[in-house]
C-alpha positions in Angstrom: -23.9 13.1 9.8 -22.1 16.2 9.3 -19.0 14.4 10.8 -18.9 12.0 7.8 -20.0 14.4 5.5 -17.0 16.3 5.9 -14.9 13.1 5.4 -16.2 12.4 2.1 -15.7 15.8 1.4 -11.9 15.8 1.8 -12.0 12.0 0.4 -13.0 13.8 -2.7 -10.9 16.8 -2.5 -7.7 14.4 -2.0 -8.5 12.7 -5.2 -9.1 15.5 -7.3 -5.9 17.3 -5.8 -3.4 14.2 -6.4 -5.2 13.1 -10.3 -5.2 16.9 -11.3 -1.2 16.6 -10.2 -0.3 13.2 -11.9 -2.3 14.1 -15.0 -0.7 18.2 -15.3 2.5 16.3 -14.5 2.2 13.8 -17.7 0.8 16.8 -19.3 3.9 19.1 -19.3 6.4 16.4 -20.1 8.8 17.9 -22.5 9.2 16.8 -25.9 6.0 15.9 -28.1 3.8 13.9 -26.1 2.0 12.0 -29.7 6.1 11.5 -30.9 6.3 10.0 -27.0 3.5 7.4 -27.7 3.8 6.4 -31.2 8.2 6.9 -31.2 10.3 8.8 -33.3 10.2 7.2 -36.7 5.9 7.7 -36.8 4.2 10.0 -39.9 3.3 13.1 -38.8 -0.6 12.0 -39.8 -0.2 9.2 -37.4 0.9 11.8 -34.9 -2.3 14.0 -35.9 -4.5 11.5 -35.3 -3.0 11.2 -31.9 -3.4 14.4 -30.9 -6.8 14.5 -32.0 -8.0 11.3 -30.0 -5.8 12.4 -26.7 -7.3 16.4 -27.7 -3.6 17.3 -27.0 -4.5 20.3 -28.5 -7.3 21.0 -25.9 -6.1 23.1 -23.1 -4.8 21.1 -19.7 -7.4 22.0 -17.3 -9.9 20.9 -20.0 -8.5 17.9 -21.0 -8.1 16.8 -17.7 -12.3 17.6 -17.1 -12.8 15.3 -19.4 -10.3 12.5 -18.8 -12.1 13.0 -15.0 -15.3 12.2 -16.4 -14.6 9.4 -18.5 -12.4 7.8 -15.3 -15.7 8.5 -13.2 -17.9 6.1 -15.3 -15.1 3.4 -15.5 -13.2 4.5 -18.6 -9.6 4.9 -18.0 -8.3 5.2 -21.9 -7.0 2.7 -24.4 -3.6 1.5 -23.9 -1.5 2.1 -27.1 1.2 0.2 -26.7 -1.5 -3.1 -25.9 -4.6 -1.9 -27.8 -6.3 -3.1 -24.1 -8.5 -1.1 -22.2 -6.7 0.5 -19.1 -9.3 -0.3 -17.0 -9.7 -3.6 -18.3 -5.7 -4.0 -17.9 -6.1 -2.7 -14.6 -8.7 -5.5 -13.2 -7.0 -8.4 -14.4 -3.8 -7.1 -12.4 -5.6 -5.4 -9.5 -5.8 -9.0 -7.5 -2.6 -9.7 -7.3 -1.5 -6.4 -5.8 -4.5 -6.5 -3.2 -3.4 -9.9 -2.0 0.7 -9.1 -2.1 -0.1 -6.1 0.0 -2.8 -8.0 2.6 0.4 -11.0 2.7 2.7 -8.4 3.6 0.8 -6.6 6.2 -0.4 -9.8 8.0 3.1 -10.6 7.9 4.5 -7.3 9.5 1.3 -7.4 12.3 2.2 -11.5 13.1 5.7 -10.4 13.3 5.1 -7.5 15.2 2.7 -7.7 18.2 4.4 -10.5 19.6 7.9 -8.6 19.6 6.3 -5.5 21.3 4.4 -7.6 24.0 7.5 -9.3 24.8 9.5 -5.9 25.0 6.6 -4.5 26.6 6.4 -7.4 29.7 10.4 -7.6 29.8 11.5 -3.9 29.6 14.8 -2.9 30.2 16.3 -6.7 29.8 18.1 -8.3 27.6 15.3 -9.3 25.3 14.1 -5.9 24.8 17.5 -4.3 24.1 18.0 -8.0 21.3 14.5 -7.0 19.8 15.2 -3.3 19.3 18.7 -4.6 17.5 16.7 -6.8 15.5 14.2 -3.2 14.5 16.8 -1.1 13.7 18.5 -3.4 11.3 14.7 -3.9 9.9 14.3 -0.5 9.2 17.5 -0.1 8.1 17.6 -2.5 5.2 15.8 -1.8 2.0 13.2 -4.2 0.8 14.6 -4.6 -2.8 17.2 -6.2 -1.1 15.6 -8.1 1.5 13.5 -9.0 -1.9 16.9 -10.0 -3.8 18.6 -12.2 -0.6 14.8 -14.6 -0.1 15.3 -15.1 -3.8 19.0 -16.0 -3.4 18.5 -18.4 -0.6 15.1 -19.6 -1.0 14.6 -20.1 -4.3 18.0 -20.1 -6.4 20.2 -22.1 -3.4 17.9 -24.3 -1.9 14.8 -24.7 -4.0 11.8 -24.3 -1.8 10.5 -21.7 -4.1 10.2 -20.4 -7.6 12.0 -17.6 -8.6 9.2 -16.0 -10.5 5.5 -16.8 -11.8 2.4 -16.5 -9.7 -0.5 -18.9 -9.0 -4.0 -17.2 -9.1 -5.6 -17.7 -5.6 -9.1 -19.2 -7.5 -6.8 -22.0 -9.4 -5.0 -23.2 -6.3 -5.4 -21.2 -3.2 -2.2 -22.8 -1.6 -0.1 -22.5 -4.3 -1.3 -18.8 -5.0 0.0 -18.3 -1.0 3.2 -19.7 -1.8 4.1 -18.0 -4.6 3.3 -14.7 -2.7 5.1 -15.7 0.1 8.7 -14.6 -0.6 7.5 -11.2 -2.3 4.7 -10.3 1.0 7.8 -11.1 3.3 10.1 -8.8 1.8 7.5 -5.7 0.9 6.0 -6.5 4.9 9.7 -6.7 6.9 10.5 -2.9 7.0 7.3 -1.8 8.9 7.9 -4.2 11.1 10.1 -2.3 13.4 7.9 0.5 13.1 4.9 -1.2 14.3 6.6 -3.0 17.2 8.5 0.3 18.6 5.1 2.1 18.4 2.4 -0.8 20.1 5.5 -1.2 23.0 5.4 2.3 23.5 2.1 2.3 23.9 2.2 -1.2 26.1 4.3 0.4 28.3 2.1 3.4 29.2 -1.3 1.2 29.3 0.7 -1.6 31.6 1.0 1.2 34.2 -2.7 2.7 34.2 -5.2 1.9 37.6 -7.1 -0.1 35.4 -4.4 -2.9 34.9 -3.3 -2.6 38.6 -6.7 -3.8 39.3 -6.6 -6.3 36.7 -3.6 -7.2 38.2 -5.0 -7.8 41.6 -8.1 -10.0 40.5 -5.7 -12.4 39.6 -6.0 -12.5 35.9 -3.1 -14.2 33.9 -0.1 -12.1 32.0 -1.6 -13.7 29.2 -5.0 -12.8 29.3 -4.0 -9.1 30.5 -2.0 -8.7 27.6 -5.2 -10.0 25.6 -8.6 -8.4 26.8 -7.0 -5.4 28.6 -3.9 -3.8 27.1 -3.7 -4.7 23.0 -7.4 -2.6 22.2 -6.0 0.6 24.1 -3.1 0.2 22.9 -3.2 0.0 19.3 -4.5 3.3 18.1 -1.1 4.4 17.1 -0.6 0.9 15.4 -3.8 1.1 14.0 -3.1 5.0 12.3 0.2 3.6 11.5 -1.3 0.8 9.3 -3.2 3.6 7.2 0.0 5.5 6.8 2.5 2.6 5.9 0.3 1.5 3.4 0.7 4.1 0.9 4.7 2.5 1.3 3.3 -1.0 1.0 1.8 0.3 -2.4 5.1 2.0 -3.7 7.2 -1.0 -2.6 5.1 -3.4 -4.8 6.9 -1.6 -7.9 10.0 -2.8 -7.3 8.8 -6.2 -5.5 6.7 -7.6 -8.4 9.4 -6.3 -10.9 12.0 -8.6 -9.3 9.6 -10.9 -8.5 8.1 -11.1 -12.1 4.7 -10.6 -10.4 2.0 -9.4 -13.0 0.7 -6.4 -10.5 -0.2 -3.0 -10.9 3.4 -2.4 -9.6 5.1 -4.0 -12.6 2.3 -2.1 -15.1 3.1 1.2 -13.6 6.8 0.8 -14.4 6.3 -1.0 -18.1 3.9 2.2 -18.4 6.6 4.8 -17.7 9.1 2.7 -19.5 7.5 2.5 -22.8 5.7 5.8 -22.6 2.4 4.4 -22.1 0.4 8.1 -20.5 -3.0 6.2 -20.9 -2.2 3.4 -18.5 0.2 5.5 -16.4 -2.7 7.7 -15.6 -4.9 4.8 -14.9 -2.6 3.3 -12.5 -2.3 6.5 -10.7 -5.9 6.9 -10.3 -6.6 3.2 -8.8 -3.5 3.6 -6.6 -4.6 6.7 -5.3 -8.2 5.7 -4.7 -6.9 2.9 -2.7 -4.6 4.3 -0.9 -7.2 6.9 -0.1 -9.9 4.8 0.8 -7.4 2.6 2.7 -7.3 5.7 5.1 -10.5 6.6 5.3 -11.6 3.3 6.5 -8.5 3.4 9.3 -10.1 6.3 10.2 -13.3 4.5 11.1 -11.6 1.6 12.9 -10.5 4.1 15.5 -13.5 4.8 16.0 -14.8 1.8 16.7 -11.5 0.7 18.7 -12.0 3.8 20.8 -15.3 5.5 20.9 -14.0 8.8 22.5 -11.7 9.7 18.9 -15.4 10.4 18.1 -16.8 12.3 20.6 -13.4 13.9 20.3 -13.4 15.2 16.2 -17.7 16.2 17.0 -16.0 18.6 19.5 -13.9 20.0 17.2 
C-alpha cells in the first residue's frame, strides 16, 4: 500500500510541477497579455474587461491556484478566439489523437519484434547487419518527412489515399483506420529502430541463460522458444521504452496532424499558439501532460505484472 501511495504521490507532484511551469511560462510572456488575446487595434475597456475575467492583475502564483482549481473540476477556460469551452474543444479532438498514437505504436511494436527476433536468432549474419542498416536510417530520418514522402507517393502519385480529412471510427470503423493509416505510419517509424535494437539486445542475453538451454534440449521448436520463453523476459526494456517514447509520440502528433489536416489536439495546440489562444494552450498542456503521465504510471505497473521481482525489488528499496 505504501508502495502505490508513493506513486500517486509523485503522479501528483509531476503534474503540479509541469502545469505550474506551462502556466508561469504563458504568464511572463512579454508584451500585454489582454492586447495578445483581443490584438492590437482592441479599446482599452475591451482590454479591461479581459484582465478582469483572466484576474491578470492577480498575482501568478494565485492566479495559477485558481486556474488549478477550476481545471480540477473539469473547467479548463473559455476559448476566445472560438467562444467554446476548452474542455469541451478538448473532448471532441481528444479521440483522434488517442487513436493516431495507439495506430502508431501498434505499428512500431508489429514492425519491431519481428526484426529483433530475426536479428536475435541470426546474429552476426547478413540479416542482422541489413536490419540494423534498415534502424539507423529509421532513426535517422525525421517523421515530418517520412509524413511528407507517404503523402507524395500514397496519396498525391498513386491515389490509394486522401491527402487530408479523417473518418470518425463510430461512422465507419474501416474507413476511420484508413484515414489514420498514413499519419500512424509516419509518427510510429522512428521508434522503431529503438524498440528493435533494445528487445535484440535483450534476446540475445535471455537466448544464452540455463533456462533456454533446457528448453532447448526438451526439444521445443525455435518458434515456440521465441514465444513462451524468451519475449516475457525480455521485454522489460521494451516495455519502459514504450512509456518513455510516448511522450515523443505525443509531440510528433503536432506536426503529423498539421500536415495531415487531422483535427487532434496536436493541430489545437499549434492553432492555440498561433493565434494567441492562452486559454486553450493551457488546456492542451494540461491533458497532454496528464496523459503522458498516466501513460507512465501504468507502464510502471505492467512491469510489474511482466516480472514480479521489479516489485519485490522497489519494496526493498
Amino acid at each position: 500500500m505504501r508502495h502505490w501511495t508513493t506513486r500517486l504521490v509523485r503522479l501528483v507532484a509531476v503534474l503540479l510541477a509541469v502545469t505550474a511551469a506551462s502556466f508561469s511560462m504563458i504568464s511572463l510572456l512579454p508584451g500585454d497579455l489582454a492586447t495578445s488575446v483581443l490584438g492590437a487595434n482592441s479599446t482599452a475597456e475591451d482590454r479591461q474587461q479581459v484582465r478582469e475575467e483572466l484576474h491578470l492583475d492577480d498575482p501568478i502564483p494565485v492566479r495559477y491556484v485558481r486556474w488549478i482549481g477550476d481545471a480540477v473540476q473539469g473547467d479548463l477556460g473559455i476559448s476566445y478566439r472560438t467562444k467554446q469551452p476548452v474542455a469541451e474543444a478538448l473532448g471532441e479532438r481528444m479521440g483522434l489523437t488517442i487513436q493516431l498514437v495507439l495506430m502508431a505504436q501498434l505499428f512500431a511494436l508489429l514492425l519491431a519484434v519481428p526484426m529483433a527476433v530475426a536479428g536475435a536468432l541470426k546474429q552476426g549474419s547478413i540479416l542482422d547487419r541489413a536490419l540494423s542498416a534498415v534502424q539507423l536510417a529509421m532513426m535517422a530520418t525525421p517523421g515530418y518527412l517520412v509524413a511528407i514522402a507517404l503523402m507524395i507517393v500514397f496519396a498525391v502519385k498513386l491515389g490509394w489515399f486522401d491527402t487530408t480529412g479523417f473518418v470518425r471510427f463510430t461512422d465507419s470503423p474501416w474507413g476511420s483506420l484508413r484515414s489514420l493509416l498514413l499519419p500512424a505510419i509516419a509518427l510510429g517509424l522512428e521508434p522503431v529502430a529503438m524498440y528493435a535494437r533494445v528487445l535484440r539486445t535483450d534476446l540475445v542475453s535471455t537466448f544464452d541463460q540455463d533456462f533456454m538451454w533446457l528448453a532447448r534440449a526438451k526439444g521445443n521448436s525455435t518458434r515456440r522458444i521465441v514465444l513462451r520463453h524468451a519475449l516475457r523476459p525480455s521485454s522489460l526494456g521494451v516495455v519502459t521504452l514504450t512509456g518513455i517514447s510516448l511522450g515523443r509520440m505525443i509531440g510528433g502528433t503536432v506536426l503529423v496532424e498539421s500536415i495531415f489536416a487531422l483535427p487532434g489536439l496536436g493541430r489545437f495546440t499549434i492553432e492555440s499558439i498561433a493565434n494567441r489562444d492562452f486559454q486553450a494552450l493551457q488546456g492542451a498542456v494540461v491533458v497532454l501532460t496528464v496523459a503522458f503521465v498516466g501513460v507512465n504510471f501504468i507502464v510502471d505497473i505492467l512491469l510489474g505484472v511482466i516480472d514480479p521481482r521489479t516489485r519485490a525489488v522497489e519494496r526493498a528499496a
